[in-house]
C-alpha positions as CSV (number, residue, x, y, z in Angstrom):
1,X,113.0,110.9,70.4
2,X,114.6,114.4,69.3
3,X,112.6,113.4,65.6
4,X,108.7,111.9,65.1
5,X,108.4,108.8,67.2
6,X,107.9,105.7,65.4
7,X,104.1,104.1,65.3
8,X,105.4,101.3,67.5
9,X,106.7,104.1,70.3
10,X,103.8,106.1,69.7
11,X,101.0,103.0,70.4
12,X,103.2,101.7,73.5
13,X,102.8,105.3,74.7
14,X,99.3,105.5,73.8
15,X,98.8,102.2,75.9
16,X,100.4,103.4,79.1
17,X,98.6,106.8,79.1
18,X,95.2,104.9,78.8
19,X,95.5,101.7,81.1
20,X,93.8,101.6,84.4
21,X,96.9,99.9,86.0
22,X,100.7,99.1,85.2
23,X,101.5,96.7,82.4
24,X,104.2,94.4,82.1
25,X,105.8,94.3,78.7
26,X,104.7,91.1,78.0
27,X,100.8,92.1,78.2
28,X,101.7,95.4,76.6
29,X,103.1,93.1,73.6
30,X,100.2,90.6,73.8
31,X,97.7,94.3,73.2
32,X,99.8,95.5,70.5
33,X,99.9,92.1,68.7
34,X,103.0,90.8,69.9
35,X,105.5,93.2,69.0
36,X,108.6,93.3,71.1
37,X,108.2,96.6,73.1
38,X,110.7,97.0,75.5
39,X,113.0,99.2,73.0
40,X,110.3,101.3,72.8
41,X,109.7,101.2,76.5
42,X,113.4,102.1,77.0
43,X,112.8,105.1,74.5
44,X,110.2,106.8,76.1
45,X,111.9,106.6,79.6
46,X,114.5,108.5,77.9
47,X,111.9,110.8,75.8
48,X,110.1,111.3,79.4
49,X,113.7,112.4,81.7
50,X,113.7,115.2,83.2
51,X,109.9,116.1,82.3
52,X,106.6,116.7,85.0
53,X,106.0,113.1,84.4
54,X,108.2,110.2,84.0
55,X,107.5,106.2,82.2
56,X,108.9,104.4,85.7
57,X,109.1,100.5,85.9
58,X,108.1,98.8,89.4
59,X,108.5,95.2,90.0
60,X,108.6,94.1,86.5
61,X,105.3,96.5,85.2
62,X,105.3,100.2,83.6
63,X,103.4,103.1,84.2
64,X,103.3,106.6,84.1
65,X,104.0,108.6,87.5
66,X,104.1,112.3,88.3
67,X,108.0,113.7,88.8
68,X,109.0,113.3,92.3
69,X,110.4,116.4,92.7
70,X,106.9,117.9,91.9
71,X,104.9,115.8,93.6
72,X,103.6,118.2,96.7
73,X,102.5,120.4,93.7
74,X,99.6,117.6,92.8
75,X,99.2,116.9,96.5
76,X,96.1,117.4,97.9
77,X,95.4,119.4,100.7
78,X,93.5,117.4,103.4
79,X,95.4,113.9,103.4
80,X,94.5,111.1,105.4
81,X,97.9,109.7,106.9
82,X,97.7,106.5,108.2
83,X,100.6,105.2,110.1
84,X,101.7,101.4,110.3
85,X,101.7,100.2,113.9
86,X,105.1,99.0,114.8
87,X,104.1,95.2,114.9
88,X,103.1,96.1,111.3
89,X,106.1,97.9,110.1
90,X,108.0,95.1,111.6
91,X,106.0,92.2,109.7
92,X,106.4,94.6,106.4
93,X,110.0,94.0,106.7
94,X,110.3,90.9,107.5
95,X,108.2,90.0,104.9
96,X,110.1,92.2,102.1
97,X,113.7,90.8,103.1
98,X,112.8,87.0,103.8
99,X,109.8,86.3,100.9
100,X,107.6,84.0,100.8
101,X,107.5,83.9,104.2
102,X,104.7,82.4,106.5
103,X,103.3,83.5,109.7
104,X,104.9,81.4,111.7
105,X,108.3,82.1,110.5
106,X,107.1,86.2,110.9
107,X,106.6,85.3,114.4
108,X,109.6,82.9,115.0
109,X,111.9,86.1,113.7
110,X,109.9,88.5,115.7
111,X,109.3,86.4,119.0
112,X,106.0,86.8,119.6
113,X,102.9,86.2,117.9
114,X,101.4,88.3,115.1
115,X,97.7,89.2,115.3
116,X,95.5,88.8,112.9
117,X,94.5,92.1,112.1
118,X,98.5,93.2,111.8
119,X,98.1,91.1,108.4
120,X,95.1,92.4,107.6
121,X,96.1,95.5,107.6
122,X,99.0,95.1,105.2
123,X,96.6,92.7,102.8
124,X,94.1,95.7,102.6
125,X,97.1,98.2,102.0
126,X,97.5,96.3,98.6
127,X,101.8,95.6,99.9
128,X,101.0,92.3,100.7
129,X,99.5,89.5,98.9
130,X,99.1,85.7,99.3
131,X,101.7,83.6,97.6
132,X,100.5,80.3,98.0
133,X,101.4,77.8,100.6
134,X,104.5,76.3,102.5
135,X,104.8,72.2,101.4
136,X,104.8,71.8,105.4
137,X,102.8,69.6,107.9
138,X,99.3,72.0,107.9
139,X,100.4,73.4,105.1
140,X,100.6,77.0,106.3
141,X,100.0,80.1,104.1
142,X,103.0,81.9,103.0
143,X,103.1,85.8,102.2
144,X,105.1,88.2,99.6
145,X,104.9,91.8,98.7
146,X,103.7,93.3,95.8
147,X,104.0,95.5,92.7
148,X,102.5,98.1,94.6
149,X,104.5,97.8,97.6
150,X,107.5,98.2,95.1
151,X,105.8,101.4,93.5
152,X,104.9,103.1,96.9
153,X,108.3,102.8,98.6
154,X,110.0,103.5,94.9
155,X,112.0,100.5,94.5
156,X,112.2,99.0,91.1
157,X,112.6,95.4,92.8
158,X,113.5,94.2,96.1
159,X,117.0,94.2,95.7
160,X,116.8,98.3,95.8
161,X,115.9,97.5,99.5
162,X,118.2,99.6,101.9
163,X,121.0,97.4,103.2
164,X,119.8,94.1,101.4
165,X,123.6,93.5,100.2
166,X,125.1,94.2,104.2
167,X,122.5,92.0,105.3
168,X,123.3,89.3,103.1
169,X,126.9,89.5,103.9
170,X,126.3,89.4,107.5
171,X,123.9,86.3,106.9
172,X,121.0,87.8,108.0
173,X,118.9,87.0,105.5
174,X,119.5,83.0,105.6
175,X,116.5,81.3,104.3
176,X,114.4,80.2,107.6
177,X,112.5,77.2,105.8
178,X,114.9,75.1,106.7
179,X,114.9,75.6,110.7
180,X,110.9,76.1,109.9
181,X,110.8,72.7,108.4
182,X,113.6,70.9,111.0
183,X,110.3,72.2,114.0
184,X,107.5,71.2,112.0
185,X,109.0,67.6,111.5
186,X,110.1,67.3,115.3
187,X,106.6,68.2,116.4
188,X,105.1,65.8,113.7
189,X,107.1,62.7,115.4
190,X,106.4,64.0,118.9
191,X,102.5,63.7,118.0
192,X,103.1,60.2,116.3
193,X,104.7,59.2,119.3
194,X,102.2,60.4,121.4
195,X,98.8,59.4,119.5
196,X,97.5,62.9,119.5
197,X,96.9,63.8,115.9
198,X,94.7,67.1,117.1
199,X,97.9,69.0,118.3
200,X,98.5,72.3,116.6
201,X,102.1,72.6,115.1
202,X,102.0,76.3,115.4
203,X,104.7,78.1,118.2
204,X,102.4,78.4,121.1
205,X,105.5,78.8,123.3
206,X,105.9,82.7,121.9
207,X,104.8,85.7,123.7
208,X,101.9,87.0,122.6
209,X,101.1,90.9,121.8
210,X,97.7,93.0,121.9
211,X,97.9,95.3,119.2
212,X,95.8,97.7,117.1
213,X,97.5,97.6,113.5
Protein backbone atom coordinates (compact mmCIF):
# COMPACT_ATOMS: atom_id res chain seq x y z
CA UNK A 1 0.00 0.00 0.00
CA UNK A 2 3.28 2.27 -0.76
CA UNK A 3 0.55 3.97 -3.61
CA UNK A 4 -3.48 5.06 -3.07
CA UNK A 5 -5.28 1.99 -1.81
CA UNK A 6 -7.84 0.59 -3.97
CA UNK A 7 -11.77 1.40 -3.17
CA UNK A 8 -12.16 -2.28 -2.26
CA UNK A 9 -9.00 -1.86 0.47
CA UNK A 10 -10.16 1.35 1.47
CA UNK A 11 -14.11 0.24 2.28
CA UNK A 12 -12.82 -3.13 4.07
CA UNK A 13 -10.69 -0.63 6.13
CA UNK A 14 -13.47 1.67 6.59
CA UNK A 15 -15.57 -1.44 7.91
CA UNK A 16 -13.12 -2.56 10.52
CA UNK A 17 -12.50 0.95 11.90
CA UNK A 18 -16.29 1.38 12.39
CA UNK A 19 -17.66 -2.11 13.62
CA UNK A 20 -18.67 -2.55 17.19
CA UNK A 21 -17.03 -6.15 17.13
CA UNK A 22 -14.65 -8.39 14.93
CA UNK A 23 -15.92 -9.56 11.62
CA UNK A 24 -15.22 -12.55 9.84
CA UNK A 25 -14.50 -12.17 6.14
CA UNK A 26 -17.42 -13.75 5.15
CA UNK A 27 -19.82 -11.05 6.96
CA UNK A 28 -17.35 -8.31 5.99
CA UNK A 29 -17.99 -9.67 2.23
CA UNK A 30 -21.78 -10.09 2.77
CA UNK A 31 -21.56 -5.79 3.97
CA UNK A 32 -19.61 -4.92 1.03
CA UNK A 33 -21.87 -6.87 -1.38
CA UNK A 34 -20.06 -9.87 -1.70
CA UNK A 35 -16.76 -9.00 -2.75
CA UNK A 36 -13.92 -11.39 -1.90
CA UNK A 37 -12.01 -9.48 0.75
CA UNK A 38 -9.47 -11.42 2.19
CA UNK A 39 -6.68 -9.88 -0.37
CA UNK A 40 -7.59 -6.86 0.87
CA UNK A 41 -7.56 -8.12 4.44
CA UNK A 42 -4.10 -9.50 3.81
CA UNK A 43 -3.05 -5.96 2.40
CA UNK A 44 -3.83 -3.88 5.26
CA UNK A 45 -2.10 -6.35 7.74
CA UNK A 46 0.81 -5.55 5.72
CA UNK A 47 -0.09 -1.64 5.30
CA UNK A 48 -0.74 -1.76 9.24
CA UNK A 49 3.06 -3.69 10.44
CA UNK A 50 5.03 -2.12 12.38
CA UNK A 51 2.50 0.92 13.08
CA UNK A 52 0.61 2.01 16.87
CA UNK A 53 -2.10 -0.17 15.68
CA UNK A 54 -2.26 -3.37 13.85
CA UNK A 55 -5.43 -5.36 11.57
CA UNK A 56 -4.99 -8.82 13.80
CA UNK A 57 -7.15 -11.98 13.06
CA UNK A 58 -8.47 -14.02 16.16
CA UNK A 59 -10.22 -17.25 15.74
CA UNK A 60 -11.35 -16.73 12.27
CA UNK A 61 -12.60 -12.77 12.80
CA UNK A 62 -10.63 -9.26 12.19
CA UNK A 63 -10.23 -6.37 14.07
CA UNK A 64 -8.24 -3.59 14.78
CA UNK A 65 -6.03 -3.80 18.10
CA UNK A 66 -3.52 -1.29 19.67
CA UNK A 67 0.41 -2.51 19.07
CA UNK A 68 1.47 -4.74 21.84
CA UNK A 69 4.53 -3.22 22.45
CA UNK A 70 2.62 0.04 23.31
CA UNK A 71 -0.08 -1.18 25.07
CA UNK A 72 0.82 0.15 28.86
CA UNK A 73 0.85 3.51 27.07
CA UNK A 74 -3.18 3.21 26.57
CA UNK A 75 -3.39 1.52 29.92
CA UNK A 76 -5.37 2.96 32.31
CA UNK A 77 -4.26 3.76 35.67
CA UNK A 78 -6.57 2.18 38.25
CA UNK A 79 -7.27 -1.47 36.82
CA UNK A 80 -9.35 -3.91 38.23
CA UNK A 81 -7.36 -7.38 38.18
CA UNK A 82 -9.27 -10.21 38.60
CA UNK A 83 -7.55 -13.43 39.11
CA UNK A 84 -8.98 -16.96 37.99
CA UNK A 85 -9.14 -19.31 41.01
CA UNK A 86 -7.12 -22.29 40.36
CA UNK A 87 -10.17 -24.66 39.92
CA UNK A 88 -10.93 -22.17 37.22
CA UNK A 89 -7.68 -21.82 35.49
CA UNK A 90 -7.67 -25.56 35.51
CA UNK A 91 -11.21 -25.97 33.87
CA UNK A 92 -9.98 -23.04 31.29
CA UNK A 93 -7.42 -25.50 30.14
CA UNK A 94 -9.02 -28.27 30.03
CA UNK A 95 -11.58 -26.92 28.19
CA UNK A 96 -9.12 -25.10 25.50
CA UNK A 97 -6.99 -28.42 24.89
CA UNK A 98 -9.95 -31.17 24.91
CA UNK A 99 -13.06 -28.96 23.13
CA UNK A 100 -16.23 -29.50 23.32
CA UNK A 101 -15.84 -30.92 26.42
CA UNK A 102 -18.69 -31.48 29.05
CA UNK A 103 -18.65 -31.16 32.73
CA UNK A 104 -18.42 -34.37 33.57
CA UNK A 105 -15.52 -35.14 31.39
CA UNK A 106 -13.92 -31.57 33.17
CA UNK A 107 -14.25 -33.33 36.30
CA UNK A 108 -13.35 -36.92 35.33
CA UNK A 109 -9.82 -35.16 34.00
CA UNK A 110 -9.66 -33.14 37.06
CA UNK A 111 -10.90 -35.71 39.83
CA UNK A 112 -13.15 -33.95 41.61
CA UNK A 113 -16.18 -32.05 40.99
CA UNK A 114 -16.44 -28.64 39.47
CA UNK A 115 -18.76 -26.11 41.05
CA UNK A 116 -21.12 -24.31 39.59
CA UNK A 117 -19.92 -21.01 39.97
CA UNK A 118 -16.23 -22.12 38.53
CA UNK A 119 -18.24 -22.17 35.08
CA UNK A 120 -19.95 -19.26 35.75
CA UNK A 121 -17.22 -17.47 36.11
CA UNK A 122 -15.62 -18.36 32.85
CA UNK A 123 -19.27 -18.02 30.94
CA UNK A 124 -19.45 -14.38 32.32
CA UNK A 125 -15.71 -13.77 31.28
CA UNK A 126 -17.00 -14.07 27.64
CA UNK A 127 -13.86 -17.32 27.12
CA UNK A 128 -16.38 -19.81 27.41
CA UNK A 129 -19.54 -20.43 25.67
CA UNK A 130 -22.03 -23.26 25.24
CA UNK A 131 -21.55 -25.48 22.29
CA UNK A 132 -24.38 -27.55 22.35
CA UNK A 133 -24.90 -30.89 23.81
CA UNK A 134 -23.08 -34.47 24.14
CA UNK A 135 -25.45 -37.26 22.05
CA UNK A 136 -25.23 -39.17 25.62
CA UNK A 137 -27.70 -40.76 28.09
CA UNK A 138 -29.03 -37.09 29.84
CA UNK A 139 -27.71 -35.45 27.19
CA UNK A 140 -25.19 -33.34 29.05
CA UNK A 141 -24.08 -29.86 28.01
CA UNK A 142 -20.80 -29.57 26.38
CA UNK A 143 -18.49 -26.36 26.56
CA UNK A 144 -15.76 -24.57 24.06
CA UNK A 145 -13.92 -21.35 24.16
CA UNK A 146 -14.30 -18.48 22.22
CA UNK A 147 -13.21 -15.78 19.85
CA UNK A 148 -12.55 -13.73 22.72
CA UNK A 149 -10.70 -16.20 24.67
CA UNK A 150 -8.48 -16.49 21.47
CA UNK A 151 -8.12 -12.55 21.34
CA UNK A 152 -7.32 -12.15 25.12
CA UNK A 153 -4.53 -14.77 25.39
CA UNK A 154 -3.36 -13.61 21.65
CA UNK A 155 -3.67 -16.81 19.92
CA UNK A 156 -4.85 -16.72 16.36
CA UNK A 157 -6.49 -20.35 16.97
CA UNK A 158 -6.14 -23.00 19.34
CA UNK A 159 -3.38 -24.67 17.77
CA UNK A 160 -1.09 -21.49 18.90
CA UNK A 161 -1.74 -23.15 22.38
CA UNK A 162 1.69 -23.63 24.22
CA UNK A 163 2.74 -27.24 24.01
CA UNK A 164 -0.52 -28.46 21.93
CA UNK A 165 1.95 -30.38 19.48
CA UNK A 166 4.09 -32.21 22.76
CA UNK A 167 0.85 -32.98 24.13
CA UNK A 168 -0.44 -34.53 21.21
CA UNK A 169 2.60 -36.65 20.77
CA UNK A 170 2.58 -37.82 24.22
CA UNK A 171 -1.23 -38.68 23.74
CA UNK A 172 -2.43 -36.42 26.13
CA UNK A 173 -4.90 -34.99 24.31
CA UNK A 174 -6.85 -38.37 23.30
CA UNK A 175 -10.42 -37.54 22.76
CA UNK A 176 -12.29 -38.59 26.22
CA UNK A 177 -15.88 -39.18 24.55
CA UNK A 178 -15.10 -42.45 24.07
CA UNK A 179 -14.21 -43.62 27.86
CA UNK A 180 -17.19 -40.84 28.59
CA UNK A 181 -19.51 -42.72 26.47
CA UNK A 182 -18.08 -46.57 27.48
CA UNK A 183 -19.46 -45.04 31.59
CA UNK A 184 -22.49 -43.59 30.54
CA UNK A 185 -23.56 -46.92 28.72
CA UNK A 186 -22.33 -49.18 31.76
CA UNK A 187 -24.39 -47.10 34.17
CA UNK A 188 -27.41 -47.17 31.66
CA UNK A 189 -27.54 -51.16 31.85
CA UNK A 190 -26.73 -51.18 35.49
CA UNK A 191 -30.13 -49.02 35.95
CA UNK A 192 -32.00 -51.36 33.42
CA UNK A 193 -31.00 -54.09 35.39
CA UNK A 194 -31.89 -52.71 38.35
CA UNK A 195 -35.41 -51.01 37.61
CA UNK A 196 -34.35 -47.64 38.88
CA UNK A 197 -34.76 -45.20 36.05
CA UNK A 198 -34.32 -42.01 38.61
CA UNK A 199 -30.48 -42.76 39.05
CA UNK A 200 -28.23 -39.80 38.08
CA UNK A 201 -25.42 -40.91 35.49
CA UNK A 202 -23.25 -38.18 36.74
CA UNK A 203 -19.63 -39.30 38.69
CA UNK A 204 -20.79 -39.01 42.23
CA UNK A 205 -17.94 -41.18 43.24
CA UNK A 206 -15.38 -37.89 42.75
CA UNK A 207 -14.22 -35.76 45.52
CA UNK A 208 -15.80 -32.82 45.76
CA UNK A 209 -14.16 -29.08 46.23
CA UNK A 210 -15.52 -25.82 47.93
CA UNK A 211 -14.41 -23.12 46.01
CA UNK A 212 -14.84 -19.36 45.30
CA UNK A 213 -14.09 -18.87 41.50
Amino acid sequence: MTERPDDLVRAVEATLFAAEAPMTAEAISTHLGGADVKPALHELVAHYSGRGIAVVERGGRWHFQTAADLAHLLRREREESRRLSRAATETLAIIAYHEPVSRAEIEAIRGVQTAKGTLDVLLEAGWVRVAGRREVPGRPVIFATTPEFLAHFGLSSRKDLPGLDELKAAGLLDPVDDALEEMMTAAEKSVEASGDTSADFGPDSLESEDESA
